[in-house]
C-alpha positions as a LaTeX table, in Angstrom:
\begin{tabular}{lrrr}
\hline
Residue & $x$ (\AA) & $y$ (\AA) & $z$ (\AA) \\
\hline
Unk1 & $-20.93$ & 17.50 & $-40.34$ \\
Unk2 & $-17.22$ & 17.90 & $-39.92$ \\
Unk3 & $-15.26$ & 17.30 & $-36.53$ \\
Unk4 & $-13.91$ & 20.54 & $-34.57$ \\
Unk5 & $-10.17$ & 20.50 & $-35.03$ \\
Unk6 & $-8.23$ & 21.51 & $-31.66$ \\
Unk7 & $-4.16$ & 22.50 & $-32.06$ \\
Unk8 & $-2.83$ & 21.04 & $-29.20$ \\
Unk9 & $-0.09$ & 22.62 & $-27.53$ \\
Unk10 & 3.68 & 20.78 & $-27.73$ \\
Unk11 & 3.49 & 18.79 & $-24.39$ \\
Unk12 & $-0.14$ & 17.41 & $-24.96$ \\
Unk13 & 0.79 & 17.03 & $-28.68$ \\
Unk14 & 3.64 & 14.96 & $-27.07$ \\
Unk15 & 1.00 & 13.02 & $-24.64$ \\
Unk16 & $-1.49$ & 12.13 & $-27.71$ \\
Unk17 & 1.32 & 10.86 & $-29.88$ \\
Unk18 & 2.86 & 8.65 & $-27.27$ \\
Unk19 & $-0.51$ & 6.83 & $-26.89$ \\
Unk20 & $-1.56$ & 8.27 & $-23.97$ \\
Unk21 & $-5.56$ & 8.57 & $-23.81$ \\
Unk22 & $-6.01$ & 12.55 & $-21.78$ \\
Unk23 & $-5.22$ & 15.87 & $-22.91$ \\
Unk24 & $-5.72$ & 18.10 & $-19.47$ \\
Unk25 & $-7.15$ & 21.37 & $-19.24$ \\
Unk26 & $-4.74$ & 23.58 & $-20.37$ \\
Unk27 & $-6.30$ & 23.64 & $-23.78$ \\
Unk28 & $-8.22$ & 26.32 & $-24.00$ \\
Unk29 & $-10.83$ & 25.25 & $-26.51$ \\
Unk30 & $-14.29$ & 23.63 & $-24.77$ \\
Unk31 & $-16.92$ & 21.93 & $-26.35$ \\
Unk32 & $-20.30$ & 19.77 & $-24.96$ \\
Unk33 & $-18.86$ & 16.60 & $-23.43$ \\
Unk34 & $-19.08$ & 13.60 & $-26.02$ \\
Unk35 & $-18.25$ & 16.03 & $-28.74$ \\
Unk36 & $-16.33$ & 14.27 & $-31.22$ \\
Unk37 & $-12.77$ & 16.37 & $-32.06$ \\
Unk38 & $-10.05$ & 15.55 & $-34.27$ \\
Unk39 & $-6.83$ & 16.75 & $-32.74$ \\
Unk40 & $-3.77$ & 18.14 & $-34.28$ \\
Unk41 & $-0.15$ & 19.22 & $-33.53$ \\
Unk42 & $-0.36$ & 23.40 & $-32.22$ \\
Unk43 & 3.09 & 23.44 & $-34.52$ \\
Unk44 & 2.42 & 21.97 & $-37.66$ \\
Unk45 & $-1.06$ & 21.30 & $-37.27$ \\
Unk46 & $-0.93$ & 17.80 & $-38.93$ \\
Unk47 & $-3.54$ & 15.20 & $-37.33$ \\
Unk48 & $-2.21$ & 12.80 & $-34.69$ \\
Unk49 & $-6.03$ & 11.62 & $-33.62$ \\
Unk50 & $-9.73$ & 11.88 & $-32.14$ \\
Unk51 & $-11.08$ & 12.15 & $-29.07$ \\
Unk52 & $-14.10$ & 12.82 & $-27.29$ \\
Unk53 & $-14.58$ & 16.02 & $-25.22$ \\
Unk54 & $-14.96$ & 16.23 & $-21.64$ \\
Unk55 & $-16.15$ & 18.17 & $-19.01$ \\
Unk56 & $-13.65$ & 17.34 & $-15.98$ \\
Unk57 & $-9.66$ & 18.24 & $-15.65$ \\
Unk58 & $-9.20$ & 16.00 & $-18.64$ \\
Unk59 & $-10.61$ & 17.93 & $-21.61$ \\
Unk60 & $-10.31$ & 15.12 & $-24.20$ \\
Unk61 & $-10.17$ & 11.55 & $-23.87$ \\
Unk62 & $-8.22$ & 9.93 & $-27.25$ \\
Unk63 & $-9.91$ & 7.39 & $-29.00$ \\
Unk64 & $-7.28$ & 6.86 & $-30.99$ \\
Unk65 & $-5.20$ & 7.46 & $-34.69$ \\
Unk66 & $-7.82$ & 6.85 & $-37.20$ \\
Unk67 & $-11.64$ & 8.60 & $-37.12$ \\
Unk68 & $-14.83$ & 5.88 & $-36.69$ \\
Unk69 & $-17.96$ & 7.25 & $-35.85$ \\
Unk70 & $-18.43$ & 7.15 & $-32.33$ \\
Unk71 & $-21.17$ & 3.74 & $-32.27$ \\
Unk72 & $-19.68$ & 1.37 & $-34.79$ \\
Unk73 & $-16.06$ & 2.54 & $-32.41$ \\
Unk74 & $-17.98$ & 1.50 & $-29.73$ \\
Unk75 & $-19.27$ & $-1.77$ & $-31.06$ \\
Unk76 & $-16.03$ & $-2.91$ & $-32.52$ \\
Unk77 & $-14.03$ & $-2.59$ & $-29.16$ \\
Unk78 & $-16.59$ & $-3.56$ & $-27.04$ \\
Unk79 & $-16.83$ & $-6.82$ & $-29.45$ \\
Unk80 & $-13.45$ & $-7.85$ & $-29.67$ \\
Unk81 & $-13.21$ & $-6.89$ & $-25.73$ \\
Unk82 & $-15.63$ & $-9.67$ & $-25.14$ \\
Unk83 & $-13.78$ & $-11.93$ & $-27.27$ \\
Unk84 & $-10.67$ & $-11.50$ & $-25.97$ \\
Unk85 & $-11.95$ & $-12.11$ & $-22.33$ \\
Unk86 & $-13.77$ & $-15.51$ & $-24.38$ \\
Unk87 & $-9.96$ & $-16.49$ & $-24.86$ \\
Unk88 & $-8.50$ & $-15.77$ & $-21.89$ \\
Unk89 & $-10.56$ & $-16.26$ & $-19.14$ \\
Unk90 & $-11.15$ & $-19.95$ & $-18.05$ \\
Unk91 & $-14.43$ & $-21.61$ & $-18.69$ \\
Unk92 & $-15.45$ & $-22.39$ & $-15.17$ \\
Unk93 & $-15.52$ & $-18.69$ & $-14.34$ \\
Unk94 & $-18.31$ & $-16.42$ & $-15.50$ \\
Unk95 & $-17.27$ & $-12.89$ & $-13.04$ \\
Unk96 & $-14.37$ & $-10.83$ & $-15.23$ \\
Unk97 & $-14.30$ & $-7.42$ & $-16.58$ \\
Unk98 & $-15.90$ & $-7.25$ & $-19.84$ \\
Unk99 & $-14.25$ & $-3.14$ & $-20.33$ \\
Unk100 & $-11.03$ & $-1.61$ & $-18.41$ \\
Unk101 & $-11.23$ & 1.77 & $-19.47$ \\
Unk102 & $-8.23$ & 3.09 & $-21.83$ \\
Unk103 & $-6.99$ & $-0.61$ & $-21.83$ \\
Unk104 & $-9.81$ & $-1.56$ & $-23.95$ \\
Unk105 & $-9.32$ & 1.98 & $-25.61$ \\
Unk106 & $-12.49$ & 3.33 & $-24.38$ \\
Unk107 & $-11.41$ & 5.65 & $-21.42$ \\
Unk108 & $-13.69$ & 6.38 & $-18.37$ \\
Unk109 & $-15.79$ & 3.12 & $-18.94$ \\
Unk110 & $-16.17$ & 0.47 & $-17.09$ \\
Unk111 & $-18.20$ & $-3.08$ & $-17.61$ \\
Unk112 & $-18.26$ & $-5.90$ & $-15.41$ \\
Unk113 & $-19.77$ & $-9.49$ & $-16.70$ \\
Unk114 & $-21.62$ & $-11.38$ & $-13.72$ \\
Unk115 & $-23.17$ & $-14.49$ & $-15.13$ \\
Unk116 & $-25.66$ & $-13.29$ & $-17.64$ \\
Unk117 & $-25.43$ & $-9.50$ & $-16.46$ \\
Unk118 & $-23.46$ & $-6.63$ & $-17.25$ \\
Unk119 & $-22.97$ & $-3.92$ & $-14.82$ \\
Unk120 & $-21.91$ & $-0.49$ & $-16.45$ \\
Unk121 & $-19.96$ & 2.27 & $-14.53$ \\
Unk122 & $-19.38$ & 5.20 & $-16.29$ \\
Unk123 & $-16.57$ & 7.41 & $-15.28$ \\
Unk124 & $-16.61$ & 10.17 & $-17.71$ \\
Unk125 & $-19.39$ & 12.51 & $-18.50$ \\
Unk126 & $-18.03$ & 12.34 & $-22.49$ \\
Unk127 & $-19.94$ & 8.99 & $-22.55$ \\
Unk128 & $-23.05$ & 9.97 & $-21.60$ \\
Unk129 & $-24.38$ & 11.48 & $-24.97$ \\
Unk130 & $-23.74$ & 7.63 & $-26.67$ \\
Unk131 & $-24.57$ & 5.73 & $-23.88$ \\
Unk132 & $-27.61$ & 3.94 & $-25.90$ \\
Unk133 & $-24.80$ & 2.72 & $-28.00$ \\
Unk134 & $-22.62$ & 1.48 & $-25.37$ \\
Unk135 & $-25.84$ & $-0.16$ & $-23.86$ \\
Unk136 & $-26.89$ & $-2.10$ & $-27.37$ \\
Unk137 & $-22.96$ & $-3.34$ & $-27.56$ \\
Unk138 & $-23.37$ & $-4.74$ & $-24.67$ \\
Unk139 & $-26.36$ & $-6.30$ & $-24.56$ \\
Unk140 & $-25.51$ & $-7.70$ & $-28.32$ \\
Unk141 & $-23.04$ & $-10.00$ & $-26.42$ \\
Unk142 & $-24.32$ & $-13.42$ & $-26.36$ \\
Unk143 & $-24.16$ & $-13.57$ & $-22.83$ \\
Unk144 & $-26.18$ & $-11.04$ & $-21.95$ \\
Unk145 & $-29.33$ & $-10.88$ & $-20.62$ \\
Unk146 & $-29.91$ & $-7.66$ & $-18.46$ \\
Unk147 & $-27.18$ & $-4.00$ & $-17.99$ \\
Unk148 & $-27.56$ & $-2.14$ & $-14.89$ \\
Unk149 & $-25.71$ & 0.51 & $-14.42$ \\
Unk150 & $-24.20$ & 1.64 & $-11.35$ \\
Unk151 & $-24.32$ & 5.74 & $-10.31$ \\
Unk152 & $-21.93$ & 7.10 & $-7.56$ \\
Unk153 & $-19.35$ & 8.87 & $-9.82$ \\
Unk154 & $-19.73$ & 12.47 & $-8.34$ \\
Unk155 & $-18.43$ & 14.48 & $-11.09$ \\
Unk156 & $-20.70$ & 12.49 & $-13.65$ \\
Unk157 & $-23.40$ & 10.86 & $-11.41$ \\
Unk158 & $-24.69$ & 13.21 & $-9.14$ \\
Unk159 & $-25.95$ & 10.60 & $-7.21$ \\
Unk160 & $-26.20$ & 7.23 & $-6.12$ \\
Unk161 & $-28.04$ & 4.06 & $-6.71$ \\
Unk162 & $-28.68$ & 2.07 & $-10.09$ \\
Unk163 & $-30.80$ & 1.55 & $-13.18$ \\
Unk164 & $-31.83$ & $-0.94$ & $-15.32$ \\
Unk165 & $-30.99$ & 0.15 & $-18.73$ \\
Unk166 & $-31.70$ & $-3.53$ & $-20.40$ \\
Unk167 & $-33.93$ & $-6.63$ & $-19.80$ \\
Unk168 & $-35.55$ & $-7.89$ & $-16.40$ \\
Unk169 & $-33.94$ & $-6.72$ & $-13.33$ \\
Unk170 & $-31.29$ & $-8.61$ & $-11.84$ \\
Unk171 & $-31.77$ & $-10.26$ & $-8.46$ \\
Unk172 & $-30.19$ & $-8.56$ & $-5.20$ \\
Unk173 & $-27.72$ & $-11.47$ & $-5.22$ \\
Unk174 & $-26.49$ & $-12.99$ & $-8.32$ \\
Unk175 & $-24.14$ & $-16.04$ & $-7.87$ \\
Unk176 & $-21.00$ & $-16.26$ & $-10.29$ \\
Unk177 & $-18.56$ & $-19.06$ & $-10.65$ \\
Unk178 & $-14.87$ & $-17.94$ & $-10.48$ \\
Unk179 & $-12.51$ & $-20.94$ & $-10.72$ \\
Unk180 & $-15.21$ & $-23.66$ & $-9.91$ \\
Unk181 & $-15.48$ & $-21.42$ & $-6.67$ \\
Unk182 & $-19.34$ & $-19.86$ & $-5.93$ \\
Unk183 & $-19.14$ & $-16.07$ & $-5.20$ \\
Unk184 & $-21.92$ & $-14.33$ & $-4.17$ \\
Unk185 & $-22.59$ & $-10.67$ & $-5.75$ \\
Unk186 & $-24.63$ & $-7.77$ & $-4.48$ \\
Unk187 & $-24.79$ & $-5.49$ & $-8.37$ \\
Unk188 & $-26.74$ & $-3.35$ & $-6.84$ \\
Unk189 & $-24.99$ & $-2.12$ & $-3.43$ \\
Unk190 & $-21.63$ & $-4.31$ & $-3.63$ \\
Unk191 & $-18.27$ & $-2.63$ & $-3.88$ \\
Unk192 & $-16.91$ & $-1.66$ & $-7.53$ \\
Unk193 & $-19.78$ & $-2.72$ & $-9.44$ \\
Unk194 & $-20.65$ & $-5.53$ & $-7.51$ \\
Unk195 & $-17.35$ & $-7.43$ & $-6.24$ \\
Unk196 & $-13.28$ & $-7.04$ & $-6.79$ \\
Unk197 & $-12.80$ & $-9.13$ & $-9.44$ \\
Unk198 & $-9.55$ & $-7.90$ & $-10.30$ \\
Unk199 & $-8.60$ & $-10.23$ & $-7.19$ \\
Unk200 & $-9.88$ & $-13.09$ & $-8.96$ \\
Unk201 & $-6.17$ & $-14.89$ & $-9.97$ \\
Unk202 & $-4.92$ & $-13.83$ & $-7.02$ \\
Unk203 & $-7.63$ & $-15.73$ & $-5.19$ \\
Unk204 & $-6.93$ & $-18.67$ & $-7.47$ \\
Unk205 & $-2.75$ & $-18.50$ & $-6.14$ \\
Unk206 & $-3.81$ & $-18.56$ & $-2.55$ \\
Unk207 & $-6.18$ & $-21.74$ & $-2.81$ \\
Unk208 & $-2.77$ & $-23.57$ & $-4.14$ \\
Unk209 & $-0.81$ & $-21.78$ & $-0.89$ \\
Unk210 & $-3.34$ & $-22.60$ & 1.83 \\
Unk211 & $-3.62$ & $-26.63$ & 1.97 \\
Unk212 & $-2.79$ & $-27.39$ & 5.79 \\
Unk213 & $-2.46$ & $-23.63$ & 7.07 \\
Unk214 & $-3.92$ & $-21.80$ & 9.36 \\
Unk215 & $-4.95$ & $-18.89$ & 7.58 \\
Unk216 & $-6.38$ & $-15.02$ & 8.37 \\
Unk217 & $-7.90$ & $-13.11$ & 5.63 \\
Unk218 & $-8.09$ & $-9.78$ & 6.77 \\
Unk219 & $-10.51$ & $-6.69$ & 5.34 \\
Unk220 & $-11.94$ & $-9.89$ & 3.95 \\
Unk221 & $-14.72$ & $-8.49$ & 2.89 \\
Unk222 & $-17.26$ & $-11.09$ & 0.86 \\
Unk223 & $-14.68$ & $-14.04$ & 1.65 \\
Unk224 & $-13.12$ & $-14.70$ & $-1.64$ \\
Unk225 & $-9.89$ & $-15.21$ & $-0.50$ \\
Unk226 & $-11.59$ & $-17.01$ & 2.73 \\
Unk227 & $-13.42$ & $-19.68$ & 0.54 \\
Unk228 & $-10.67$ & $-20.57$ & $-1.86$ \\
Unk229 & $-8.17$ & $-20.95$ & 1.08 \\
Unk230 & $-10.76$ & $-23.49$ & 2.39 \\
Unk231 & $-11.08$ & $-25.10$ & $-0.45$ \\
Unk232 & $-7.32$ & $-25.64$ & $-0.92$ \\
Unk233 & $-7.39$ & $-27.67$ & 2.29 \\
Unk234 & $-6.62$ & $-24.77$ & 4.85 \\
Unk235 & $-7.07$ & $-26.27$ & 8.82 \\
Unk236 & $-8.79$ & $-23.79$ & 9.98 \\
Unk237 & $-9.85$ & $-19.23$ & 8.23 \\
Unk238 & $-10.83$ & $-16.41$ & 10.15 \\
Unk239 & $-12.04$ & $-13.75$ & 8.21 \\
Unk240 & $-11.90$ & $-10.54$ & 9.29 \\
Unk241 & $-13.99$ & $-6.99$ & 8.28 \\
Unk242 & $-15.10$ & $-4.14$ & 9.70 \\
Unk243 & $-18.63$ & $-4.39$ & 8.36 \\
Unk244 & $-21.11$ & $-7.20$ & 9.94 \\
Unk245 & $-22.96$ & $-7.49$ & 6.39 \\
Unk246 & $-19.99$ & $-8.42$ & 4.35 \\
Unk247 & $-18.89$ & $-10.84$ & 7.26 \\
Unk248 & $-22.52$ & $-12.15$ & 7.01 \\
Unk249 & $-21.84$ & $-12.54$ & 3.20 \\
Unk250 & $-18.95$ & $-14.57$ & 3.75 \\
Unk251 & $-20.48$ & $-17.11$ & 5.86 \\
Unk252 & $-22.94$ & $-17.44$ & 3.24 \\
Unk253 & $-20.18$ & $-17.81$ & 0.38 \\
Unk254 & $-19.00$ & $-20.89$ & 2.77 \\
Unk255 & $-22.21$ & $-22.34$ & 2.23 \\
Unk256 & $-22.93$ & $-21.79$ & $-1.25$ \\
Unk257 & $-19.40$ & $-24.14$ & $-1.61$ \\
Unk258 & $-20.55$ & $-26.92$ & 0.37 \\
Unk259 & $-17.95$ & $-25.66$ & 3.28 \\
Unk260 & $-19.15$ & $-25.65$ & 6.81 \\
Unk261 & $-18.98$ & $-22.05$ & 7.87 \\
Unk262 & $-18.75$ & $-22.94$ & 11.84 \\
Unk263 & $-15.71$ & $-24.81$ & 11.27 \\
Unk264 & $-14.03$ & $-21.60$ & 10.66 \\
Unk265 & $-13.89$ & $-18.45$ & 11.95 \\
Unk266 & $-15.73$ & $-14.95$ & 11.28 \\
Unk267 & $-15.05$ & $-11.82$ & 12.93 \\
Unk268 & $-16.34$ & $-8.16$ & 12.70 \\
Unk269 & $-13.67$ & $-6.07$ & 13.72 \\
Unk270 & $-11.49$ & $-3.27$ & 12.47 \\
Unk271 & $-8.74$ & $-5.07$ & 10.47 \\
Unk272 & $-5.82$ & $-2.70$ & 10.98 \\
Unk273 & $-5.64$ & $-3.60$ & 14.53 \\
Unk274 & $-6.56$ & $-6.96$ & 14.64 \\
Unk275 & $-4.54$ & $-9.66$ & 16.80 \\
Unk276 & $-4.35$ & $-13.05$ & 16.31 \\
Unk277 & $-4.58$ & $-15.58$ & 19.00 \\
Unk278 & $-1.76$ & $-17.14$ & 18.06 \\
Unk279 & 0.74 & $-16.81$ & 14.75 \\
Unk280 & $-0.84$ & $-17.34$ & 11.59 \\
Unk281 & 0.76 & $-19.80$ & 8.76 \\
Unk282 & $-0.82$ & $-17.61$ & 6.07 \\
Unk283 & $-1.38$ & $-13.91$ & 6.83 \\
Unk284 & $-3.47$ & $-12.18$ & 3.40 \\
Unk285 & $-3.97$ & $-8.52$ & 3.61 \\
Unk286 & $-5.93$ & $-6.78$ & 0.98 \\
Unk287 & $-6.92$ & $-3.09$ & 2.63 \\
Unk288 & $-8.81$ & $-0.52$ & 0.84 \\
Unk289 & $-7.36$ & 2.27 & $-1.42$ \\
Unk290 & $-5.69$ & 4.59 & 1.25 \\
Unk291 & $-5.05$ & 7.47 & $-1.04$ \\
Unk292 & $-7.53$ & 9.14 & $-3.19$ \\
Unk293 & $-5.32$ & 12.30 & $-3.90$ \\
Unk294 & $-1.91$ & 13.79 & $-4.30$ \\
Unk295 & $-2.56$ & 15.27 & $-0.46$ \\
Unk296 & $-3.12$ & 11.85 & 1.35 \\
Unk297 & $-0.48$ & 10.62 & 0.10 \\
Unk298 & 2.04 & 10.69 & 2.82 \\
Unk299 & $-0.60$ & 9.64 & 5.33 \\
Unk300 & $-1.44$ & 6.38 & 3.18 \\
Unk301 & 2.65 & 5.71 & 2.91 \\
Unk302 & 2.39 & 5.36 & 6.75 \\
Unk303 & $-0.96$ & 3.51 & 7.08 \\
Unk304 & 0.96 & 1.01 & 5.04 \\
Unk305 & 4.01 & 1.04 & 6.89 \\
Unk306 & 2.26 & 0.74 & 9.81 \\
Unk307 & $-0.08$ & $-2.28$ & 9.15 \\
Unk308 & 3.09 & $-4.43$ & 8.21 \\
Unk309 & 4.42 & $-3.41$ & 10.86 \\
Unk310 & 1.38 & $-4.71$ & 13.12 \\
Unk311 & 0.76 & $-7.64$ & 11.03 \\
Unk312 & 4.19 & $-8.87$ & 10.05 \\
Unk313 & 4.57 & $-10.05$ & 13.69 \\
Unk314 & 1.59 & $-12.21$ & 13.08 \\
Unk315 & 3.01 & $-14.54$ & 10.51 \\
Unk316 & 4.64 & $-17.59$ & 12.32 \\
Unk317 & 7.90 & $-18.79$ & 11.28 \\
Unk318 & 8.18 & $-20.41$ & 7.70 \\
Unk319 & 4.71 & $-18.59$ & 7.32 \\
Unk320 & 3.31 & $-16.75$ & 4.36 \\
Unk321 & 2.21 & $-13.14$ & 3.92 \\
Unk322 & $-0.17$ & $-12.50$ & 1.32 \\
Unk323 & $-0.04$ & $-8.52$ & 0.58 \\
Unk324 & $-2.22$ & $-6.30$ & $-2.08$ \\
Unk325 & $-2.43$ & $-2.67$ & $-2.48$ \\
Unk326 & $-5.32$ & $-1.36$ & $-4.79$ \\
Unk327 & $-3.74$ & 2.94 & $-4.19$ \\
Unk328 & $-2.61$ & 3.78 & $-7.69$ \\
Unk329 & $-1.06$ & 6.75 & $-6.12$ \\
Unk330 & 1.67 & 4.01 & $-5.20$ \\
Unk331 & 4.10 & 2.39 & $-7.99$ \\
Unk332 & 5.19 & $-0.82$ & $-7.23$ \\
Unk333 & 8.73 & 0.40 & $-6.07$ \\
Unk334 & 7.25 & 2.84 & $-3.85$ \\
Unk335 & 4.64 & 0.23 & $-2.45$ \\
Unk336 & 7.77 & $-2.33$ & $-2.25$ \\
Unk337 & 9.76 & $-0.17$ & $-0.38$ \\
Unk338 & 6.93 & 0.32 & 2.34 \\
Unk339 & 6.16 & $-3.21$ & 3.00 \\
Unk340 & 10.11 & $-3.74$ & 3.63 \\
Unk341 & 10.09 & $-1.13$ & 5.77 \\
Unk342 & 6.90 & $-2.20$ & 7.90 \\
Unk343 & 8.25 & $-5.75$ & 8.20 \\
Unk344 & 11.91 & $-5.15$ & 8.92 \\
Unk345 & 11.95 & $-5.20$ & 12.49 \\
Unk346 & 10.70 & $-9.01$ & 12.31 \\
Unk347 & 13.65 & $-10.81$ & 11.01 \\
Unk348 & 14.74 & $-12.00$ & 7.88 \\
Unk349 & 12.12 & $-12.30$ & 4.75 \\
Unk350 & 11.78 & $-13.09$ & 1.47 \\
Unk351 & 9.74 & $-11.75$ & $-1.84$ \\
Unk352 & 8.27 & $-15.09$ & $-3.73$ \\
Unk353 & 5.31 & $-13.38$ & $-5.62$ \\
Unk354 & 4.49 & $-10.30$ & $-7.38$ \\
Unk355 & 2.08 & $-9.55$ & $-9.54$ \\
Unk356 & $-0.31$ & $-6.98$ & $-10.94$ \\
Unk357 & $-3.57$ & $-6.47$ & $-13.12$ \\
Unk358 & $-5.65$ & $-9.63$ & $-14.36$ \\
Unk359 & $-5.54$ & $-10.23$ & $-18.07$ \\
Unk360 & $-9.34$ & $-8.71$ & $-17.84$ \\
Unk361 & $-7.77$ & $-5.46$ & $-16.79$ \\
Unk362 & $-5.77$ & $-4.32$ & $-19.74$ \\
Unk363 & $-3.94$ & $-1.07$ & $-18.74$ \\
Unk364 & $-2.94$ & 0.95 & $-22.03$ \\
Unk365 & 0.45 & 1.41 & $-22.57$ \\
Unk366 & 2.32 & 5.21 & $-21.99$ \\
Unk367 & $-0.69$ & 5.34 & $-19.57$ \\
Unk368 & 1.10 & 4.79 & $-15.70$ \\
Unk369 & $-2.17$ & 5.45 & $-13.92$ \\
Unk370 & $-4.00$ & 2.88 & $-15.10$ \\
Unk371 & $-1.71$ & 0.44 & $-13.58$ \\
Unk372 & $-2.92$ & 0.25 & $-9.68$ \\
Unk373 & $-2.97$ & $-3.21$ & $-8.51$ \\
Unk374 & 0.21 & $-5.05$ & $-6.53$ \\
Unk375 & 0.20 & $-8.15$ & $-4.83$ \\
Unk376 & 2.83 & $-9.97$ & $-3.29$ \\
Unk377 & 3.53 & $-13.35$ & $-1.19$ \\
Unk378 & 6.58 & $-13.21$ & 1.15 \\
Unk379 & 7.62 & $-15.95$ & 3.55 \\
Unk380 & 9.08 & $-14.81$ & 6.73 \\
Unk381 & 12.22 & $-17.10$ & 7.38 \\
Unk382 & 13.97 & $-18.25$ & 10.52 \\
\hline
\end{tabular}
């Protein structure tokens, strides 16, 4: 059976032939989401590509120049995905993302590897219909031993929780090894699908910084950054989150690395307004997303502002800042421009880091919103 053909009009014609992977709305031709379309230019209707349908603000998500069927697609990216990562990642760490979306060209998906289990968020209804062939790709990996997959998307989910979609059920904490580090996981309640592993390098740089600092990792969630800061030699951590269970986590994530957790210190409170006793000789602040929307935009420019405003004070003399934003709503000049800002009335400083997106979280090229992660280290002179 042949694909629908959809004339697109000239600025998503534009959009599809610069590689980007949505056509919006403004078409006015709907079909089931997952149906497979071939789309062509509204002016001289020649094919530029295929894409699946969808049921949200993006109509289609592009798959790309040349038609595949949908499951050997599938199995093809999802196989040279994994073998990519195989290259890439080292061979003491077992926690990376297996699928980034349009990076990996398979928009609105998203597949974690933790040990032997793959965790599956899907953001796009469009994959729902071949989601059995998503599942088998996976679990063809030779890795794998169990998918769960993780609801909470509102659009697509309707709901919250996970399933098992293949082999036994994974534990309520898996362990995974990130840099000869031991990480704790929760799959089935932890943040993202489990844990931020798109921290993971970044977690990897501040073990080098930390060796005979004083160190505060603030919204420290799990302790990631907490444990390889130890591990480099740090004096002394604090780590610092709002929520008693992820605190309780990182004491635990101490353990599980042979690092005596009451050596160090753990403390639940609300990270945007904690003070430190006295200045710290590493500073790492990694808040939440702030904006979710075009409308909270201006209020997450000033949360920024304000927190390095707070927190630049707290970073002794010669001492480090460690600073990440996960808001995609914020480029990396806009983002730059805040931090200076917030840290200006604290004499002088200097940028020695910045970075972005793992090599495990491809973002596809003409595609800007993909891109989300910034990270910085800045040492605040005399």
């Amino acid at each position: 059976m042949s694909a629908p053909r959809v004339r697109l009009s000239r600025s998503a014609t534009q959009a599809a032939r610069s590689g980007h992977p949505w056509i919006f709305k403004e078409e006015k031709q709907r079909f089931p989401p997952g149906t497979l379309v071939e789309l062509a230019d509204g002016k001289t209707d020649a094919a530029i590509g295929w894409a699946l349908a969808d049921d949200g603000p993006i109509a289609f998500r592009v798959l790309g120049r040349h038609k595949l069927p949908v499951p050997q697609l599938v199995r093809e990216r999802i196989t040279a995905a994994n073998r990519l990562r195989s290259a890439l990642i080292a061979e003491d760490t077992d926690g990376w993302r297996l699928v980034a979306g349009a990076g990996d060209g398979l928009d609105g998906l998203v597949v974690d590897r933790y040990g032997d289990l793959a965790v599956l968020k899907v953001y796009a209804a469009c994959w729902l219909p071949w989601l059995e062939h998503v599942v088998a790709a996976v679990a063809g990996l030779p890795w794998c031993r169990s998918v769960l997959r993780r609801y909470g998307v509102e659009r697509v989910d309707g709901r919250d929780g996970a399933e098992i979609l293949h082999g036994p059920a994974p534990a309520d904490v898996v362990e995974i090894r990130e840099h000869g580090m031991r990480l704790l996981v929760r799959p089935y309640v932890g943040q993202k699908t489990g844990t931020f592993l798109d921290q993971r390098e970044h977690r990897a740089l501040v073990r080098r910084w930390s060796a005979g600092r004083d160190v505060a990792n603030l919204f420290g969630y799990t302790g990631g950054f907490s444990v390889a800061a130890a591990l480099g030699g740090a004096r002394r951590v604090i780590t610092v989150d709002l929520a008693p269970e992820a605190v309780a986590d990182a004491r635990d994530n101490f353990r599980r690395n042979d690092i005596d957790p009451d050596r160090h210190g753990f403390e639940v409170a609300d990270a945007f307004a904690w003070k430190a006793d006295r200045p710290q000789d590493l500073l790492i602040v990694d808040p939440p997303s702030l904006a979710r929307d075009r409308k909270s935009e201006d209020a997450a420019r000033a949360a920024y502002r304000k927190l390095h405003r707070h927190h630049g004070a707290q970073v002794a003399e010669e001492g480090l800042l460690a600073t990440s934003s996960c808001t995609a709503r914020l480029d990396l000049t806009a983002w730059r421009q805040i931090v200076e800002d917030g840290l200006s009335g604290h004499g002088p400083w200097s940028w020695h880091w910045i970075s972005g997106e793992p090599p495990d979280h491809p973002v596809a090229l003409r595609h800007p919103e993909g891109s989300y992660l910034k990270f910085a280290l800045l040492r605040r002179r005399r």
